[in-house]
C-alpha positions in Angstrom: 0.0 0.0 0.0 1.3 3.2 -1.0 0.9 6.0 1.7 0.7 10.0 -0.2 0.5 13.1 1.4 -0.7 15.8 0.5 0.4 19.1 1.0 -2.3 22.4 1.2 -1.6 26.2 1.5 -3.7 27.8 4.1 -3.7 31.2 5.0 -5.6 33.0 7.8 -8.3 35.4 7.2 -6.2 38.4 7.2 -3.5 36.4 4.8 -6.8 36.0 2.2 -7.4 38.6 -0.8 -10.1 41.0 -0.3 -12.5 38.8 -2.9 -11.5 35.8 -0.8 -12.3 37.4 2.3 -15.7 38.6 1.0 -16.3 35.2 -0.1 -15.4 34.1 3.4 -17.8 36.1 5.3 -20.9 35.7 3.1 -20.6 31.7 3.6 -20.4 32.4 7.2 -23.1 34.5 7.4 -25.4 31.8 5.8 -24.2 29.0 7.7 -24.5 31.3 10.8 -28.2 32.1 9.8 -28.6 27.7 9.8 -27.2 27.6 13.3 -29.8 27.3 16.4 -30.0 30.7 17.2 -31.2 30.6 20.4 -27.6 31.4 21.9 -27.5 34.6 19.5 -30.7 36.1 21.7 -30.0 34.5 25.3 -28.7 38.1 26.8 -31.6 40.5 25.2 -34.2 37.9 26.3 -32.8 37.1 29.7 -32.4 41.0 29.9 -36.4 41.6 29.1 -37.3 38.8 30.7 -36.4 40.7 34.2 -37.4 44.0 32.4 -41.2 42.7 32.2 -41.2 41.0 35.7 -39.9 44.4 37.2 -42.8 46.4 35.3 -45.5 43.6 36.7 -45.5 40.8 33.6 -44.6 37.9 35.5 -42.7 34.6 34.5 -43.2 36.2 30.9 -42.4 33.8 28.1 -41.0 35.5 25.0 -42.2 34.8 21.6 -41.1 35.9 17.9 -40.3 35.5 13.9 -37.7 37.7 12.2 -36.5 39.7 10.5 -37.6 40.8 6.7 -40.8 39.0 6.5 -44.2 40.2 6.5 -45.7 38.7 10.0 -42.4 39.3 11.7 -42.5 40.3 15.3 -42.3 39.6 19.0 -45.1 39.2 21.9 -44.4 37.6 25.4 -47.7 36.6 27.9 -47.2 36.9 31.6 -49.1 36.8 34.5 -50.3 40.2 35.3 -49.5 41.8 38.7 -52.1 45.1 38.3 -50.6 46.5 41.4 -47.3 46.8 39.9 -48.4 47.7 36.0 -50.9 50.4 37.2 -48.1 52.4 38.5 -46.3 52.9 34.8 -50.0 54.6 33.4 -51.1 56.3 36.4 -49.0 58.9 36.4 -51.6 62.0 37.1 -52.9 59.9 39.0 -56.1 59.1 37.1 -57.0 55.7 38.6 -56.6 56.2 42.2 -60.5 55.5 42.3 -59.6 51.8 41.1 -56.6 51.2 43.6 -59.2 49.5 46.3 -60.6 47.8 43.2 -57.2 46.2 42.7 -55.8 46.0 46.0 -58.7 43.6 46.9 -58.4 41.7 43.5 -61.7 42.4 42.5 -59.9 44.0 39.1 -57.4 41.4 36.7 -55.9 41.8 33.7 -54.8 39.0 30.9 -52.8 38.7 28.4 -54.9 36.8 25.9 -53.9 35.4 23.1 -56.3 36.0 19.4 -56.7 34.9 16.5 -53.8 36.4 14.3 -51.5 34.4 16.7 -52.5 31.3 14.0 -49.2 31.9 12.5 -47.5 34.7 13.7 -45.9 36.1 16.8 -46.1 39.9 16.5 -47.8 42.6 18.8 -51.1 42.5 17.9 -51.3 38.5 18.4 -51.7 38.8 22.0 -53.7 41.9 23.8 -54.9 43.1 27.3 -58.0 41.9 29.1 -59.8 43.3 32.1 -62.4 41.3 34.3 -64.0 43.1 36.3 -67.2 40.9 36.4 -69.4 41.4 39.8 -69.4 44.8 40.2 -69.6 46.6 36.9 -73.2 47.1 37.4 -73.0 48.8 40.2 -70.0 51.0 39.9 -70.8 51.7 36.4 -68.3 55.0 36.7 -65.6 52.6 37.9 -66.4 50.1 35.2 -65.8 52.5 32.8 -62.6 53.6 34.1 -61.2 50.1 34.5 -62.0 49.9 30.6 -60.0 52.9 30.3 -57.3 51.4 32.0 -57.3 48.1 29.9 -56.9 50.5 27.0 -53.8 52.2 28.3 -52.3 48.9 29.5 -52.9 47.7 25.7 -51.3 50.6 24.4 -47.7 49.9 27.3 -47.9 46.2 26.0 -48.3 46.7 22.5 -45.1 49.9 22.7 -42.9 47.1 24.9 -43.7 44.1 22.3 -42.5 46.6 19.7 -39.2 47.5 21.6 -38.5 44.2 22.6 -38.8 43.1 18.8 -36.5 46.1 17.9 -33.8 45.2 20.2 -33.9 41.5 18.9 -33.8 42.3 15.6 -30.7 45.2 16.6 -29.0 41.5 18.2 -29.6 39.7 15.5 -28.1 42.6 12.9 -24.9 42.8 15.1 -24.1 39.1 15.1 -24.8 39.0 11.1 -22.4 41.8 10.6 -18.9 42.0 9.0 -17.6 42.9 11.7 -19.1 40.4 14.3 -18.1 37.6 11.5 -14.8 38.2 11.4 -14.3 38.5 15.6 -15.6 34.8 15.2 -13.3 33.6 12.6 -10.2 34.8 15.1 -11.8 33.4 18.1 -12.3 30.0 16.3 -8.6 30.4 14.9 -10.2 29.4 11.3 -7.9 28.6 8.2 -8.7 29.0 4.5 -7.7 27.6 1.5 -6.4 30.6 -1.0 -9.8 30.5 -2.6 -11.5 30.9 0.5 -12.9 27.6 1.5 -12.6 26.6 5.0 -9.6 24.5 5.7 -11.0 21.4 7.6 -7.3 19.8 8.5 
């Protein structure tokens, strides 16, 4: 049996001509894109996560699609602590007639999930719900202002799914970039054939 070795030219990034490089970095970014993801969003979620339990959404689980398709978007559901999330649209003070309401429970709110969420995950999947069921009839000035106050708290959630899917989609931008592609190829000490192919030794 005849043994032959054979003998390749590698070069590191930097080494690689600029059409070799671009090369490079495209096939990166769509094997990168083919990756499980999950890792790319664990400090933005982890960071809302504690974001939403601090505003009154608590255990919030995080959903969402991106980013260039029509449908794209992120929503989370969450218990609701009214105590807490009152505080962030009460500013002049305009529902301190509901604060017994809601200090004796007999006000929640819901996340609820409707009928666009068939196959999408975007802000206007989910939306606010008040219940405020035994004494609407006879607090019908209260009632109405509780349904006031659903409204406002549909307006915070819809503004915080929005931002949340903007800083995802800011993540996600970063670790697709040039620049983010190449501070992996150093880390992962990668070598490349003079045409630009990955040199798997």
């Amino acid at each position: 049996m005849e043994e032959v070795t054979i003998t390749y030219k590698t070069f590191k990034f930097e080494e690689l001509s600029e059409k070799s490089q671009e090369k490079v970095i495209q096939n990166y970014r769509d094997q990168k894109a083919q990756w499980d993801s999950e890792f790319v969003f664990e400090c933005v979620l982890d960071d809302w996560k504690e974001k939403l339990e601090d505003l009154g959404f608590l255990a919030p689980k995080i959903y969402f699609s991106g980013f260039s398709c029509q449908g794209d978007g992120a929503c989370f559901e969450a218990e609701c602590c009214l105590h807490d999330l009152v505080k962030h649209v009460n500013a002049d003070n305009t529902y301190r007639h509901l604060i017994p309401f809601i200090n004796e429970n007999q006000i929640t709110v819901t996340i609820e999930t409707n009928s666009f969420a068939t196959h999408y995950n975007h802000e206007r999947t989910r939306n606010i719900e008040i219940d405020q069921p035994f004494w609407k009839e006879r607090c019908p000035r209260a009632a109405a202002l509780s349904l006031r106050l659903r409204d406002e708290l549909e307006e915070f959630r819809y503004d915080l799914a929005h931002e949340l899917y903007v800083a995802l989609e800011k993540e996600w931008d970063y670790h697709m970039s040039d620049e983010c592609i190449k501070e992996d190829i150093q880390c992962n000490e990668l070598t490349f054939l003079e045409n630009g192919e990955i040199f798997n030794s």
